[in-house]
C-alpha positions as CSV (number, residue, x, y, z in Angstrom):
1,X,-62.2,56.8,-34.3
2,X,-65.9,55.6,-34.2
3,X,-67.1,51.9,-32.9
4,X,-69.5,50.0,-33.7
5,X,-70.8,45.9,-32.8
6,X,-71.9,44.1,-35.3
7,X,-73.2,41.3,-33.3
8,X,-76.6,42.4,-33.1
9,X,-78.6,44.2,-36.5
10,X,-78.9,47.5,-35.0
11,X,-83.0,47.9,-35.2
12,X,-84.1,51.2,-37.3
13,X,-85.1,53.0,-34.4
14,X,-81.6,53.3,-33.2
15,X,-79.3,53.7,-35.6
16,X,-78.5,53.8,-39.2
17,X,-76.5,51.0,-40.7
18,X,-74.9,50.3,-44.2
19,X,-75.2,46.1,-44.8
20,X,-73.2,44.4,-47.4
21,X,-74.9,41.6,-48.3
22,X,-73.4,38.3,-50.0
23,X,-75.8,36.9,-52.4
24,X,-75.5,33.5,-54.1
25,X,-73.0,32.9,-56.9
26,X,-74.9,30.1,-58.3
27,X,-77.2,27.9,-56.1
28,X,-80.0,29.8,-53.9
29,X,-79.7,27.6,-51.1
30,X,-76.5,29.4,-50.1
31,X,-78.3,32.3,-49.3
32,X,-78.2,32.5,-45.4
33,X,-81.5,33.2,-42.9
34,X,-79.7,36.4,-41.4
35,X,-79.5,38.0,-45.0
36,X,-82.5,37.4,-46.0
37,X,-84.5,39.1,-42.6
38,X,-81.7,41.9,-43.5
39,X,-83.3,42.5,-47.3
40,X,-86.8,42.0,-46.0
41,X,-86.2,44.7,-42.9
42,X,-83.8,47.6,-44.6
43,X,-85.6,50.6,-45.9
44,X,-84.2,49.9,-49.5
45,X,-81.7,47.9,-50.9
46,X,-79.1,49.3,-53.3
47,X,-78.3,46.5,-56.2
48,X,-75.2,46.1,-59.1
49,X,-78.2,45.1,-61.5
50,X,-81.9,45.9,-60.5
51,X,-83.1,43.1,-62.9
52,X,-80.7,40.7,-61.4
53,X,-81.6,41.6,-58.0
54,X,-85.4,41.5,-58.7
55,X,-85.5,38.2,-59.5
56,X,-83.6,37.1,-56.5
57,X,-86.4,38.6,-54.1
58,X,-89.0,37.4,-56.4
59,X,-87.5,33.9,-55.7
60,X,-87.4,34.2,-51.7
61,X,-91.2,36.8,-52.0
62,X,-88.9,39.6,-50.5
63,X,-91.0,42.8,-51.0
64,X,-88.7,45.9,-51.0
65,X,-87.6,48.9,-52.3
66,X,-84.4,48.3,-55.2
67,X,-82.4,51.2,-56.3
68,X,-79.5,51.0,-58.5
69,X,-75.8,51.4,-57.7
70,X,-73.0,50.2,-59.5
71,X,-69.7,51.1,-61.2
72,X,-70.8,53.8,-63.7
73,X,-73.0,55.3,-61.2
74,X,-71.6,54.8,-58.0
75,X,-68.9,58.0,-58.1
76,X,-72.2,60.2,-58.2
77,X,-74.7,58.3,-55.6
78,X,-72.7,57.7,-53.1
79,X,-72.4,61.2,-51.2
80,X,-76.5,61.0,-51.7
81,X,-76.9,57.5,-50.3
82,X,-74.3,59.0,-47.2
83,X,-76.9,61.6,-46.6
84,X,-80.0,59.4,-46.3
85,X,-77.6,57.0,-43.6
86,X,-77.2,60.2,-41.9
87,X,-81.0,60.6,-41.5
88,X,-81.2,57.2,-40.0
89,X,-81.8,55.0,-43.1
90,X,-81.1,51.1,-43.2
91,X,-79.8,50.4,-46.0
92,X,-78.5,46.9,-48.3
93,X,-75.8,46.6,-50.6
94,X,-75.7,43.3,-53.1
95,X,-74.0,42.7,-56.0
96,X,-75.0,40.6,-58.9
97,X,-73.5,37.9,-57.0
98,X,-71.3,37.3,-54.5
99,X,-69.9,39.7,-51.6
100,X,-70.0,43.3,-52.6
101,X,-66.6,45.4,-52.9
102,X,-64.8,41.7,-54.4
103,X,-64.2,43.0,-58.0
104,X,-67.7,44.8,-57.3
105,X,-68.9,48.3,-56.3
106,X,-68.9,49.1,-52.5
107,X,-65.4,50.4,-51.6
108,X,-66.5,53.7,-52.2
109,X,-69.7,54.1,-50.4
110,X,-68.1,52.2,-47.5
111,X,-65.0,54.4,-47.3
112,X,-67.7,57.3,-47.1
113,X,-69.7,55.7,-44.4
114,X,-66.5,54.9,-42.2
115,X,-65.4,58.6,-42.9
116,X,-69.1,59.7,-41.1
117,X,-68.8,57.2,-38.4
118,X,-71.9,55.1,-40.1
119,X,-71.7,51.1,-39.2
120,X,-71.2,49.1,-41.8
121,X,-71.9,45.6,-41.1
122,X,-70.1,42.9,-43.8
123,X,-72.4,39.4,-43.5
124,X,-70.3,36.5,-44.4
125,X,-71.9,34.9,-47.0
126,X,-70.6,33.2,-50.9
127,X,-67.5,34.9,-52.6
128,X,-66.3,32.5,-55.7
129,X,-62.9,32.5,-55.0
130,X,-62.6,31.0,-51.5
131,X,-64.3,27.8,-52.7
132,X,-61.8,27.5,-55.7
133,X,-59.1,28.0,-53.3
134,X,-60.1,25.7,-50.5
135,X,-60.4,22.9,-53.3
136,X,-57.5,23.6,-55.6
137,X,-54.9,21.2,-53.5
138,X,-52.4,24.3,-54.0
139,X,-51.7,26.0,-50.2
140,X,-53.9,28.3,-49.0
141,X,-52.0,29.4,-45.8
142,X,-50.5,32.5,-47.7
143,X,-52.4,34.2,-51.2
144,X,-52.5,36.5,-53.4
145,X,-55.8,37.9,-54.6
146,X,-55.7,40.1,-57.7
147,X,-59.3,39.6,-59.3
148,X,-59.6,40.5,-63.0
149,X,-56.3,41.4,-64.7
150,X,-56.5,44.5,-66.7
151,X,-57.7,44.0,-70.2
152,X,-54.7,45.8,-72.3
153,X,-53.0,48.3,-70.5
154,X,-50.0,46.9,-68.2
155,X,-51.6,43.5,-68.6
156,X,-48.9,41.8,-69.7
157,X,-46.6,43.3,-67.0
158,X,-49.1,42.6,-64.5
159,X,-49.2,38.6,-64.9
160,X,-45.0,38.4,-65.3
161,X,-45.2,40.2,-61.7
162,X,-47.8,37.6,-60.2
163,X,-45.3,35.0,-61.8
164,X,-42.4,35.5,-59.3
165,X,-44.9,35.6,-56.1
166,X,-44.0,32.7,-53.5
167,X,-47.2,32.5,-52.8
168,X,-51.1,31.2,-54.5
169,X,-52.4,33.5,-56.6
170,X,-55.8,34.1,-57.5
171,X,-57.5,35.3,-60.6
172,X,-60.6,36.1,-61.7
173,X,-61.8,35.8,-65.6
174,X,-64.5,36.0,-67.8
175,X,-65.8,32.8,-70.0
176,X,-64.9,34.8,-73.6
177,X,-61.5,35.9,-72.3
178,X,-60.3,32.4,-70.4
179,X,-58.1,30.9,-73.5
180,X,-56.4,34.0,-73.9
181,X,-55.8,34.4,-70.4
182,X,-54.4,30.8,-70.3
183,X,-52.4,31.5,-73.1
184,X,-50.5,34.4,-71.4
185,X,-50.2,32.7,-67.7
186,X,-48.4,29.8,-69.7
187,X,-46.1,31.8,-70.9
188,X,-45.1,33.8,-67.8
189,X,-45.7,30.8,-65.5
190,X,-44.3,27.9,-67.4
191,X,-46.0,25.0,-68.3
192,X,-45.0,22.8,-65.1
193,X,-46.5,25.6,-62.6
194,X,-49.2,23.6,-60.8
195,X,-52.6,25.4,-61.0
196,X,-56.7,24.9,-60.7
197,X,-59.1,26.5,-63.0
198,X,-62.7,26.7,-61.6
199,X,-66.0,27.5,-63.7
200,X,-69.3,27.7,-62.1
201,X,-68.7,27.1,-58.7
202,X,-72.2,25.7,-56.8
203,X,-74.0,25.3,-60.1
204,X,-75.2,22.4,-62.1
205,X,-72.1,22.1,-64.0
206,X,-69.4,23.2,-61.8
207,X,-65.8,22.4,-62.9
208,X,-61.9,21.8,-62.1
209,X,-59.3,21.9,-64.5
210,X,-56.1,20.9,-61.9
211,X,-52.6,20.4,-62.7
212,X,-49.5,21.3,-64.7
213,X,-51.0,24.6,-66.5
214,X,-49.5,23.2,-69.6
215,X,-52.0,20.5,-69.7
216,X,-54.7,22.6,-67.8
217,X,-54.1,25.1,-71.6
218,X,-54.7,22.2,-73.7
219,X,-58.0,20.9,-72.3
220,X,-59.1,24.3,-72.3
221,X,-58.9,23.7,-75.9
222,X,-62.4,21.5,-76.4
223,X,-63.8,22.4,-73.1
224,X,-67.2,24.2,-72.4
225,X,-65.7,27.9,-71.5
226,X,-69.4,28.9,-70.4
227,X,-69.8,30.2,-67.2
228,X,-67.7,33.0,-64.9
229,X,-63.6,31.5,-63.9
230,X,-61.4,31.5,-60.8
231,X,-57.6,30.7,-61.6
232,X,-55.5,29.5,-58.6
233,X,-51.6,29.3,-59.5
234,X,-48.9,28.2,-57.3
235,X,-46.2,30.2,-56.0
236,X,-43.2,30.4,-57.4
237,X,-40.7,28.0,-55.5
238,X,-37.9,30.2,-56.7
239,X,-38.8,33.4,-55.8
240,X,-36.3,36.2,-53.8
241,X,-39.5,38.2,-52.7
């Protein structure tokens, strides 16, 4: 069993250390003091989209080393990455946004890295679904998180199981598949399940769809579906689970 603080940001004279780093999902002020010293200090920083990534440093005049790891690639890098830890690297994680390993890479390398008694050290920071959550009015005591349903294999399946949960569930879905999506939760859900769609959280035009996901399905209709979605959906009152 290895231990490690993460109070203090072990300095790279001591020890090597793995950081996963939140990044905004929308508006740059969100992006905290301590992560930004972290991206400025770490001998490279390992990003879902270099491109992406790039422009965020640009943005706060972060000068540092970006190398690329995400889902195609990450099966093949990570062992590598493990090794350079081992020689006493310091090294970032970020996603395009949000908190690495939520529907992003980093479960791997992390896994890896706890395996080798490495640190990892997991800065709070912006994830879209706890916002959508917190201000959905459905209960947040007890959740279900299940991210991005799978596109056609057991998908179907998949939502009639989250249907019979007792408690909120939480989905994550892309702006091109949201009226399908709402389309399909109707139908396993029901039309009087309470629920809060959220697009855009902490941008310019962040938006809630909230109530009976009947109605929620038919303003979906002539809505602007731009921008990345969070579904919250009640529990189901009657469920045996």
């Amino acid at each position: 069993m290895s231990r490690h603080s993460g109070k203090v940001d072990p300095p790279a004279s001591q020890e090597p250390c793995l950081y996963l780093v939140p990044t905004p999902i929308g508006n740059l002020s969100d992006m905290t003091p301590r992560a930004l010293g972290i991206l400025s200090s770490v001998d490279f920083i390992l990003a879902e989209d270099t491109r992406v990534s790039n422009k965020l440093l640009m943005h706060f005049r972060i000068d540092n080393n970006l190398r690329s790891f995400h889902s195609q690639n990450e099966h093949k890098t990570w062992p590598l990455i493990v090794d350079q830890l081992r020689q006493g690297k310091r090294i970032a994680l970020v996603t395009d946004a949000g908190t690495p390993g939520i529907s992003d890479p980093a479960y791997l390398l992390v896994r890896a890295c706890r395996e080798a008694e490495i640190p990892v050290v997991a800065l709070p920071g912006a994830t879209a679904f706890v916002p959508a959550l917190v201000a959905s009015g459905l209960p947040c005591d007890k959740f279900f998180f299940n991210g991005f349903l799978p596109h056609r294999k057991g998908r179907k399946s998949q939502i009639d199981w989250l249907a019979h949960l007792p408690s909120t569930v939480v989905l994550y879905e892309s702006p091109h598949r949201i009226k399908r999506c709402a389309s399909e939760l109707l139908e396993s859900f029901g039309k009087d399940r309470n629920a809060c769609f959220a697009k855009e959280i902490s941008k310019l035009h962040e938006t809630y769809f909230t109530g009976p996901l009947g109605d929620i399905v038919e303003a979906l209709q002539t809505a602007n579906l731009s921008g990345e979605w969070v579904i919250v959906l009640a529990g189901n009152p009657e469920s045996t689970y």
